[in-house]
PDB file of N, CA, C and O in Angstrom, chain B, residues numbered from 101:
ATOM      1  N   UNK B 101       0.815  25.821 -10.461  1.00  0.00           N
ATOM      2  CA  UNK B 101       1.719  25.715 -11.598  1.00  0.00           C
ATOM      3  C   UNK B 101       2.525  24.421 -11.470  1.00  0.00           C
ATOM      4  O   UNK B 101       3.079  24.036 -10.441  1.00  0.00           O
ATOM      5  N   UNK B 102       2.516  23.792 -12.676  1.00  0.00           N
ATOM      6  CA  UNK B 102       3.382  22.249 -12.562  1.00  0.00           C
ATOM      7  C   UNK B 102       5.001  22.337 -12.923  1.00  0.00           C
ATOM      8  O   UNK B 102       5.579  22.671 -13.957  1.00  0.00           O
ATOM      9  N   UNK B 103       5.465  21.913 -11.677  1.00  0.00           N
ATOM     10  CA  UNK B 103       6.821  21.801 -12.229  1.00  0.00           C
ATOM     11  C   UNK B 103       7.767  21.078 -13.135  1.00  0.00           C
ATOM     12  O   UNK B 103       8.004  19.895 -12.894  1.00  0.00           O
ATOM     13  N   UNK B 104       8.387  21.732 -14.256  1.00  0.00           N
ATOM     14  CA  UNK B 104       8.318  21.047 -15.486  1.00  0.00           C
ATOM     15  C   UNK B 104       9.758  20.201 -15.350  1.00  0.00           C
ATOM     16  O   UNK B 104      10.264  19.668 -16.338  1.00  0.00           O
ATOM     17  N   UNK B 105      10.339  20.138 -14.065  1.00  0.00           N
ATOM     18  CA  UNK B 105      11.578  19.335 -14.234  1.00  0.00           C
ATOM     19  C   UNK B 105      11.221  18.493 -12.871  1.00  0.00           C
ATOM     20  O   UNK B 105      11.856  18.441 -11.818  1.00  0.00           O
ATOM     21  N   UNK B 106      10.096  17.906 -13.210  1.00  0.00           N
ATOM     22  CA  UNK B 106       9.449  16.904 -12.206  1.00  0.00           C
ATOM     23  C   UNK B 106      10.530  15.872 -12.601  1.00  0.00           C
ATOM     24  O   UNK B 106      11.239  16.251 -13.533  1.00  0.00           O
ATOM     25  N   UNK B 107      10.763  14.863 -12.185  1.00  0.00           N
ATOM     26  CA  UNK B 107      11.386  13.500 -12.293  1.00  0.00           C
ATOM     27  C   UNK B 107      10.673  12.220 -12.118  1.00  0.00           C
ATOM     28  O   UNK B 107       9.666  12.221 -11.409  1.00  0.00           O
ATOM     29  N   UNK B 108      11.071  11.130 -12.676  1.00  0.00           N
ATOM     30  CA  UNK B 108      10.351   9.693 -12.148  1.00  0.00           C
ATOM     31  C   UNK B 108      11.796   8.797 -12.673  1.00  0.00           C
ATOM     32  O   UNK B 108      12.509   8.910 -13.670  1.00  0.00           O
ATOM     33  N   UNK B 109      11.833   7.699 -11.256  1.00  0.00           N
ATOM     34  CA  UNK B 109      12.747   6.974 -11.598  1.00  0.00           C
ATOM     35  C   UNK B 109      12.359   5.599 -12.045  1.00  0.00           C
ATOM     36  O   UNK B 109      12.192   4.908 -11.040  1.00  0.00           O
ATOM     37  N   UNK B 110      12.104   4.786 -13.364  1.00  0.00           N
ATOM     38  CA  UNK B 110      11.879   3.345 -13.343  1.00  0.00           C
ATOM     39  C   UNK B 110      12.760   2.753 -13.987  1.00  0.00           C
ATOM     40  O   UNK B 110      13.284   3.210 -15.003  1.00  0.00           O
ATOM     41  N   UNK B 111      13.004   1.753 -13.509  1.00  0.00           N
ATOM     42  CA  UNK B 111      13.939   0.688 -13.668  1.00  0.00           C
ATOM     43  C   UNK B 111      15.134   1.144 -13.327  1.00  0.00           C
ATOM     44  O   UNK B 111      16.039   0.369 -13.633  1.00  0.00           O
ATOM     45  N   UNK B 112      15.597   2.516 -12.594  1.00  0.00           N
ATOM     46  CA  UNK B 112      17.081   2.617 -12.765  1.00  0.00           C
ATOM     47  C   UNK B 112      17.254   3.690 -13.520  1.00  0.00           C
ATOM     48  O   UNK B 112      18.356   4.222 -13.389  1.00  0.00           O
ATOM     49  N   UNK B 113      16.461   4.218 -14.329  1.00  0.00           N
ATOM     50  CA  UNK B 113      16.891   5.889 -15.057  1.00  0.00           C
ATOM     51  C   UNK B 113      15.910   6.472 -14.843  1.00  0.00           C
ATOM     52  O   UNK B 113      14.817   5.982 -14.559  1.00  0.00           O
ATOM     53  N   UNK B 114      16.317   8.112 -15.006  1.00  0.00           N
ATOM     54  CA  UNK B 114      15.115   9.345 -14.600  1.00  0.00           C
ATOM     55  C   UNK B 114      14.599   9.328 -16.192  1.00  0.00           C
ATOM     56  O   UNK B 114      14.957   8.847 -17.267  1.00  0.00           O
ATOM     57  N   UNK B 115      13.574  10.126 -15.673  1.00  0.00           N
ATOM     58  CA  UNK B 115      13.193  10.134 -16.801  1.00  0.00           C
ATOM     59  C   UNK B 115      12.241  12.048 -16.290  1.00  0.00           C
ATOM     60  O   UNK B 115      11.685  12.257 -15.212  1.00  0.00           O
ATOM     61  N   UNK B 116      12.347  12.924 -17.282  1.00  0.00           N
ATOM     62  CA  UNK B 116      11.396  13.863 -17.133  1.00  0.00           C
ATOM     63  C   UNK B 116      10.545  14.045 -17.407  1.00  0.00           C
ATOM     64  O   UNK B 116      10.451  14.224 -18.622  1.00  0.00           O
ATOM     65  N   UNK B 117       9.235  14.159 -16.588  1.00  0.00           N
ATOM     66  CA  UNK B 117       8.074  13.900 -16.808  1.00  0.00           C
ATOM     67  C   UNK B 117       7.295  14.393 -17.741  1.00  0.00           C
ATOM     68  O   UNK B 117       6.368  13.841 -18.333  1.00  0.00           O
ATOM     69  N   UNK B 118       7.993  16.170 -17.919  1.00  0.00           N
ATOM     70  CA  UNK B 118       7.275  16.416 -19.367  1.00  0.00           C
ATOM     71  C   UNK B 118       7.994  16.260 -20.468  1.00  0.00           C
ATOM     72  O   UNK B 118       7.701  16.964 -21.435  1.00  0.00           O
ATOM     73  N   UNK B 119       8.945  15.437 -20.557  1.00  0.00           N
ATOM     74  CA  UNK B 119       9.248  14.668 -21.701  1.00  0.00           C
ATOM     75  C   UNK B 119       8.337  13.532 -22.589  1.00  0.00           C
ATOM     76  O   UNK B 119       8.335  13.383 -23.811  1.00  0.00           O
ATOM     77  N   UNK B 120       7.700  12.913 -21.742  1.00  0.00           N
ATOM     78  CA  UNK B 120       6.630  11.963 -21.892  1.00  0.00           C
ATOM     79  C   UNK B 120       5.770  11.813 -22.670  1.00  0.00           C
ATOM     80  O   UNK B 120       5.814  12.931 -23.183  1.00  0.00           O
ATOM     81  N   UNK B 121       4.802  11.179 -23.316  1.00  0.00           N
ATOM     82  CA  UNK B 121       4.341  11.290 -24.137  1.00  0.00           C
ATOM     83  C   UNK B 121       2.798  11.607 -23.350  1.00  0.00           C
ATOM     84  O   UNK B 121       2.967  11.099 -22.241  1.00  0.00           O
ATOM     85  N   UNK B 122       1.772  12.033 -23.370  1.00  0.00           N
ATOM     86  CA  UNK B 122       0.181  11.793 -22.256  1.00  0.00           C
ATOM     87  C   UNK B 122       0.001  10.666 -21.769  1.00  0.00           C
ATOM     88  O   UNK B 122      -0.459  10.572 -20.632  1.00  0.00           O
ATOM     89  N   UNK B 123       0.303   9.613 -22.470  1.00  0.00           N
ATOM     90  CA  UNK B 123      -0.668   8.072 -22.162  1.00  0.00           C
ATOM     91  C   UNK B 123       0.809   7.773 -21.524  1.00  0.00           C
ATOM     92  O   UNK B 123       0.890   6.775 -20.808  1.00  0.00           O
ATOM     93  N   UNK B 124       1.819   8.452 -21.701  1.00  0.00           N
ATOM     94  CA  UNK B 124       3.133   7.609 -20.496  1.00  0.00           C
ATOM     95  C   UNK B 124       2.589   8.521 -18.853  1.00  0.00           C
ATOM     96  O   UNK B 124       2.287   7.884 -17.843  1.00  0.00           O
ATOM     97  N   UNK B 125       2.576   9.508 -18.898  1.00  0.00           N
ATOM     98  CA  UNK B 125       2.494  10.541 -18.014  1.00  0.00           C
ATOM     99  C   UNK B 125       0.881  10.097 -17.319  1.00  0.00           C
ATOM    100  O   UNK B 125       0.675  10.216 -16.111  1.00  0.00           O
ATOM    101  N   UNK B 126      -0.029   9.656 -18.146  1.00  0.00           N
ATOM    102  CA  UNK B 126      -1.457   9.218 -17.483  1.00  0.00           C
ATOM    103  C   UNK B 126      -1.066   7.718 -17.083  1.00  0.00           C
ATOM    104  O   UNK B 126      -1.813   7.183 -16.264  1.00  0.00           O
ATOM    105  N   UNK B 127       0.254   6.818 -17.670  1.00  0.00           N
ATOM    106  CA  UNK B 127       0.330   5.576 -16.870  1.00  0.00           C
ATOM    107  C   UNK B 127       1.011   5.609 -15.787  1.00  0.00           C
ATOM    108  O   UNK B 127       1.075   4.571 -15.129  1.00  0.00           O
ATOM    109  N   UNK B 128       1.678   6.777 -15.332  1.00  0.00           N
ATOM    110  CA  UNK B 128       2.499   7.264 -14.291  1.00  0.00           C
ATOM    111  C   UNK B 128       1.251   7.199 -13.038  1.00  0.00           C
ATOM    112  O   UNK B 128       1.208   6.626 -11.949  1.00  0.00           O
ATOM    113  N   UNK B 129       0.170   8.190 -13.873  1.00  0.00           N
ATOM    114  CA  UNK B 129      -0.577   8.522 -12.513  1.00  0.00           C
ATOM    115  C   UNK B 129      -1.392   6.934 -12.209  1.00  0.00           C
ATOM    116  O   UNK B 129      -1.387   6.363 -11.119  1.00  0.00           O
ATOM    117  N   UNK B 130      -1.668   6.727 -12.728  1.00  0.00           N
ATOM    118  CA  UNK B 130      -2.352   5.377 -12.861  1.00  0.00           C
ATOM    119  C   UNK B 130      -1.347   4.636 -11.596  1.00  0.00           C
ATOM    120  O   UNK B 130      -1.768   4.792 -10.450  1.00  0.00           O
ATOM    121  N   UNK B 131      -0.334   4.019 -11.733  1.00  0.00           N
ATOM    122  CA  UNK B 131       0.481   3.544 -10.765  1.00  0.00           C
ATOM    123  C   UNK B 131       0.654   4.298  -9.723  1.00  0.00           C
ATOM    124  O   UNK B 131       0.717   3.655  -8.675  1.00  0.00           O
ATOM    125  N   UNK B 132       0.764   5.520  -9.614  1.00  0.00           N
ATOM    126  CA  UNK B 132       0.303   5.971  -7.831  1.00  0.00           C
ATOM    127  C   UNK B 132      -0.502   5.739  -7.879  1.00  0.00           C
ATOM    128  O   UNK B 132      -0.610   4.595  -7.438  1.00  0.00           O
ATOM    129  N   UNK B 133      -1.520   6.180  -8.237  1.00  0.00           N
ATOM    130  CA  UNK B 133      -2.877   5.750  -7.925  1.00  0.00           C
ATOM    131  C   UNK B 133      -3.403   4.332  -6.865  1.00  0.00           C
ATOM    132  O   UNK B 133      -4.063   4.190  -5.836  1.00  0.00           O
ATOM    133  N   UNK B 134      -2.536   3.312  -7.994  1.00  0.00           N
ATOM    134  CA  UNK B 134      -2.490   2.154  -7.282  1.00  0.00           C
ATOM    135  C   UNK B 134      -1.793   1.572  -6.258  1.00  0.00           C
ATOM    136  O   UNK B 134      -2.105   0.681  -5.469  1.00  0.00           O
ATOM    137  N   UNK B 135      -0.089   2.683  -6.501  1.00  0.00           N
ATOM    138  CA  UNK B 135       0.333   2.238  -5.412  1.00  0.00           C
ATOM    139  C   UNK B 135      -0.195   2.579  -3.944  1.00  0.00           C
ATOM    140  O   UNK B 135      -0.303   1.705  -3.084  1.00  0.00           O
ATOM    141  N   UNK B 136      -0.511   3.903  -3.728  1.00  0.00           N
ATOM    142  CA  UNK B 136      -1.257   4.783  -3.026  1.00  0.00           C
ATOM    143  C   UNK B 136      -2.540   3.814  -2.083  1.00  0.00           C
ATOM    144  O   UNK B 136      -2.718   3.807  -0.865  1.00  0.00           O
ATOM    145  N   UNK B 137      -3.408   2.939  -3.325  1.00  0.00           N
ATOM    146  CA  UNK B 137      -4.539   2.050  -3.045  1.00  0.00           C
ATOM    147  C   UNK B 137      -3.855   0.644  -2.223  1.00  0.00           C
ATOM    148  O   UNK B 137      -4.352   0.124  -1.225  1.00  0.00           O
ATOM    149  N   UNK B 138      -3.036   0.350  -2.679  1.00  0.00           N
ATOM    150  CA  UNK B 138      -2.511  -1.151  -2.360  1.00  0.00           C
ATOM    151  C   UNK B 138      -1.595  -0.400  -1.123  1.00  0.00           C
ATOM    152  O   UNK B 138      -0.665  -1.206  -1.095  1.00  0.00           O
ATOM    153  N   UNK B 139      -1.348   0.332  -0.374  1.00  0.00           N
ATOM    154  CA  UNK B 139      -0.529   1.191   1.235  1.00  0.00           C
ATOM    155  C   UNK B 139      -1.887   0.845   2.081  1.00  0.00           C
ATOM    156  O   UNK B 139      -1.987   0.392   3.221  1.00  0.00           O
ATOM    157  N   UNK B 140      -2.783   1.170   1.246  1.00  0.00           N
ATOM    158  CA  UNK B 140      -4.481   1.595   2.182  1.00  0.00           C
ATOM    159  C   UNK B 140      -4.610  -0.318   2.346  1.00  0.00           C
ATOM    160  O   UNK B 140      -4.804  -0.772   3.474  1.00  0.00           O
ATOM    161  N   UNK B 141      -4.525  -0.956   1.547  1.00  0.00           N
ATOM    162  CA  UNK B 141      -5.234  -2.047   1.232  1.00  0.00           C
ATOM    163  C   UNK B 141      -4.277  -2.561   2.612  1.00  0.00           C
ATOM    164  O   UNK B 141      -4.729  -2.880   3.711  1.00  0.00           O
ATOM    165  N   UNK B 142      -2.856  -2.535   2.202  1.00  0.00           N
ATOM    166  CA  UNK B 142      -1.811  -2.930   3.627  1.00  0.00           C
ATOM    167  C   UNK B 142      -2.024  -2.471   4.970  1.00  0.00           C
ATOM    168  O   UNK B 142      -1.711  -3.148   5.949  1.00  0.00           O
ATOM    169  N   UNK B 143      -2.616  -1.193   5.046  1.00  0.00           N
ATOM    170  CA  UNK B 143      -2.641  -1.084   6.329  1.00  0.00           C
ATOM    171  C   UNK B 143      -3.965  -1.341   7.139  1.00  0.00           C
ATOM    172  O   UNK B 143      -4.242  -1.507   8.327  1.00  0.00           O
ATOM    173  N   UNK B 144      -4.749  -1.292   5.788  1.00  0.00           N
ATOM    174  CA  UNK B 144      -6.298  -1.981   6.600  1.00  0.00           C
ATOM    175  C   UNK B 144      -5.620  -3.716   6.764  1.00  0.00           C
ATOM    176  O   UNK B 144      -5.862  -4.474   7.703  1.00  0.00           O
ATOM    177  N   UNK B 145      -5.127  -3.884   6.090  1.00  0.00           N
ATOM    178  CA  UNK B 145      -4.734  -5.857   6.783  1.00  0.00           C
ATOM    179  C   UNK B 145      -4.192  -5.780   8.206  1.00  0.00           C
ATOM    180  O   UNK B 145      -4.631  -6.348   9.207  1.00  0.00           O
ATOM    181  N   UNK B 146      -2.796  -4.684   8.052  1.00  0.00           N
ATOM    182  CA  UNK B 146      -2.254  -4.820   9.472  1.00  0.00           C
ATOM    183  C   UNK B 146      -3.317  -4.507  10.260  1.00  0.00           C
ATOM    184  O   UNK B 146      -3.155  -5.361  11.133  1.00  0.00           O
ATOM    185  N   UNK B 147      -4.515  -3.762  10.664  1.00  0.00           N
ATOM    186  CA  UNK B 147      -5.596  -3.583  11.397  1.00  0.00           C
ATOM    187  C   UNK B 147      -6.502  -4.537  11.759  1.00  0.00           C
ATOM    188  O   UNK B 147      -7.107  -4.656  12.825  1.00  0.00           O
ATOM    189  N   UNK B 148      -6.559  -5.583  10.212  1.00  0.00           N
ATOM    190  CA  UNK B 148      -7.468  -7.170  10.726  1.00  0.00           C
ATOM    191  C   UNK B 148      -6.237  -7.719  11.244  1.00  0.00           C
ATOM    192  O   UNK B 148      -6.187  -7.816  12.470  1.00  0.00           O
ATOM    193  N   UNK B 149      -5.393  -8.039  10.687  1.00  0.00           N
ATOM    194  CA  UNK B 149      -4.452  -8.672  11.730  1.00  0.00           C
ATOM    195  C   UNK B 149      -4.293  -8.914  13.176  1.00  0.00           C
ATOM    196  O   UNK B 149      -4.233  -9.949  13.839  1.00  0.00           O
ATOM    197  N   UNK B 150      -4.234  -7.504  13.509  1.00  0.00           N
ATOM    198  CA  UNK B 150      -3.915  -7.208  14.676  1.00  0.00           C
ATOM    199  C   UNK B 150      -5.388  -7.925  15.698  1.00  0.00           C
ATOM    200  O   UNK B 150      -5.378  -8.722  16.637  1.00  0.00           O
ATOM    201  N   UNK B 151      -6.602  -7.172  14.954  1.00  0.00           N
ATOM    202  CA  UNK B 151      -7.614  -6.950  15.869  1.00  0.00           C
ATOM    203  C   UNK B 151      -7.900  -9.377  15.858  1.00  0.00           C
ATOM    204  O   UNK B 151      -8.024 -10.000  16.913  1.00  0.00           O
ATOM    205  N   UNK B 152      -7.912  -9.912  14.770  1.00  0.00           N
ATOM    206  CA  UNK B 152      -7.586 -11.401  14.850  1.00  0.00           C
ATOM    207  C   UNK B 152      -7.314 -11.929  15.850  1.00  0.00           C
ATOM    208  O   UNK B 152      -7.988 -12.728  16.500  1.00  0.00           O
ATOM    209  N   UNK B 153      -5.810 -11.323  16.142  1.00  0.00           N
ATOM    210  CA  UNK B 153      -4.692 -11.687  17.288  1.00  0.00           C
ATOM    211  C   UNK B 153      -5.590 -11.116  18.447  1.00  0.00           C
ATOM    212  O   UNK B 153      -5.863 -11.956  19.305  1.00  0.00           O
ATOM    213  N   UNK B 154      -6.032 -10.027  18.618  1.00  0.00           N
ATOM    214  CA  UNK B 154      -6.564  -9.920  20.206  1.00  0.00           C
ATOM    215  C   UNK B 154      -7.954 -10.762  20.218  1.00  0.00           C
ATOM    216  O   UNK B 154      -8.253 -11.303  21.282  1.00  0.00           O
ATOM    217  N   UNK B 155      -8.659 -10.879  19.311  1.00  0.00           N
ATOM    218  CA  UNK B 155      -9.948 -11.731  19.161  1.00  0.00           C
ATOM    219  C   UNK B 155      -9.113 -13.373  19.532  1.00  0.00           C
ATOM    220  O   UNK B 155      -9.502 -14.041  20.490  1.00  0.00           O
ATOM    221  N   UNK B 156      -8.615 -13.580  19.142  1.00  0.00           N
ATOM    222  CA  UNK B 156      -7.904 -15.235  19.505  1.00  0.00           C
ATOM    223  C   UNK B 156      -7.542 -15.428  20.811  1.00  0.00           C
ATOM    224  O   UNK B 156      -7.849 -16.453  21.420  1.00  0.00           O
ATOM    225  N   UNK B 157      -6.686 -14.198  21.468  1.00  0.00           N
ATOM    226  CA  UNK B 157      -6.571 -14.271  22.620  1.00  0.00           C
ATOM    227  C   UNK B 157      -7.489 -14.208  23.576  1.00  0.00           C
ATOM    228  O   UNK B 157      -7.514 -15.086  24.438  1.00  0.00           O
ATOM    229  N   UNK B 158      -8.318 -13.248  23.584  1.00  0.00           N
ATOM    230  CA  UNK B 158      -9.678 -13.374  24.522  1.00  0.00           C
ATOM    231  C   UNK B 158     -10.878 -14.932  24.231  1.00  0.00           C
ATOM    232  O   UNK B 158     -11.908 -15.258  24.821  1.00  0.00           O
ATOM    233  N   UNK B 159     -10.234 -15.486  23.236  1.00  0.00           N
ATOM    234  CA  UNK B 159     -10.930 -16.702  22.780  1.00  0.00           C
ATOM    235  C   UNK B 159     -10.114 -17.830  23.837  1.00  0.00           C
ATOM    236  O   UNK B 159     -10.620 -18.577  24.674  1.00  0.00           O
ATOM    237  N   UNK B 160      -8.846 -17.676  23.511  1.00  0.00           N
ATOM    238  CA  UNK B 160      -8.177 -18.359  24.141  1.00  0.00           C
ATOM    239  C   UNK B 160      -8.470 -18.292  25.961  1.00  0.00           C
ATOM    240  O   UNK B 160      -8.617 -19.144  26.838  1.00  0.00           O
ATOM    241  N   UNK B 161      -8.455 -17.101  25.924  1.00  0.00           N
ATOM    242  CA  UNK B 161      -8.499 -17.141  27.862  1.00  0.00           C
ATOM    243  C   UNK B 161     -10.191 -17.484  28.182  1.00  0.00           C
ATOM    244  O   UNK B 161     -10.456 -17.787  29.345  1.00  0.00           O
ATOM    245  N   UNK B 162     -11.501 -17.435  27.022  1.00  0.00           N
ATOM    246  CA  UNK B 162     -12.427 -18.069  27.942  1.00  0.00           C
ATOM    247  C   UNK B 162     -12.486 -19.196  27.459  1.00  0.00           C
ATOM    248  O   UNK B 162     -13.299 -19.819  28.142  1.00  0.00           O
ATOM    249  N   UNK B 163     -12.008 -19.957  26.501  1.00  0.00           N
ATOM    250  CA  UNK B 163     -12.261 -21.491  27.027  1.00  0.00           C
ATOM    251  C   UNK B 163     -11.774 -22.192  28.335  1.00  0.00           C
ATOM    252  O   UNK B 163     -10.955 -21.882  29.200  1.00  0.00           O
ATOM    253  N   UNK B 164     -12.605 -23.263  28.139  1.00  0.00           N
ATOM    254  CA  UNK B 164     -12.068 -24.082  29.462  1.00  0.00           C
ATOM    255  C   UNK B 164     -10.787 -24.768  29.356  1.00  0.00           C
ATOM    256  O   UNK B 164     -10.350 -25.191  28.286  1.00  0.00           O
ATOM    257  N   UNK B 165      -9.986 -24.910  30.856  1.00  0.00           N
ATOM    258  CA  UNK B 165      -8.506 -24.871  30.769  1.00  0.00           C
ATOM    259  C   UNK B 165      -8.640 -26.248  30.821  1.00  0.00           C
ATOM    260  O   UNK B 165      -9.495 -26.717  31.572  1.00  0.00           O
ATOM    261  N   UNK B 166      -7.833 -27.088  30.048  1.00  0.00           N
ATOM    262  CA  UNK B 166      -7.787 -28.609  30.054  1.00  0.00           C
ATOM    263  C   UNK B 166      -7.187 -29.587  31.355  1.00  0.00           C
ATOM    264  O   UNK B 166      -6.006 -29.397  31.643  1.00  0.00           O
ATOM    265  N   UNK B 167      -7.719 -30.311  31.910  1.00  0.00           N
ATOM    266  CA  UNK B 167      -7.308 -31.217  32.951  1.00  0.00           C
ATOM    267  C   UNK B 167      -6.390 -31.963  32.797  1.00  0.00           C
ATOM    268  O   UNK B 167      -6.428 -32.856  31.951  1.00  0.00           O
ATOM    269  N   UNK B 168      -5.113 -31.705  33.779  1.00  0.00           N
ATOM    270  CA  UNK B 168      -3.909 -32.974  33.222  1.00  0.00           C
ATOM    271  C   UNK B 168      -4.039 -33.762  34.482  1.00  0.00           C
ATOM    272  O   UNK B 168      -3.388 -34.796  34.632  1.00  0.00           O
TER     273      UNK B 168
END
């Protein structure tokens, strides 16, 4: 059962969700949707990131060490 005194806050005022019109309430889901996608998209980066940084370092320790 959906709760009918759901809330959403944009820009600064609530707004109740089944106040809405469908195509406001389907652009609601639409933006989780995406926001939801673009968290995934962030945390798969922090994962290349990371794994980069240890790939550079093991790059770094087998080259040859320079002669001064």
């Amino acid at each position: 059962m959906a709760d009918d005194k759901q809330t959403i806050t944009i820009d600064g005022t609530d707004y109740n969700l089944a106040d809405l019109s469908e195509n406001a309430r389907s652009q609601v889901v639409n933006l989780r949707v995406t926001d939801a996608e673009i968290e995934k998209l962030n945390q798969q980066l922090a994962i290349y990131q990371t794994a980069r940084t240890a790939y550079a370092r093991v790059l770094s320790e087998e080259l040859p060490k320079a002669k001064h």
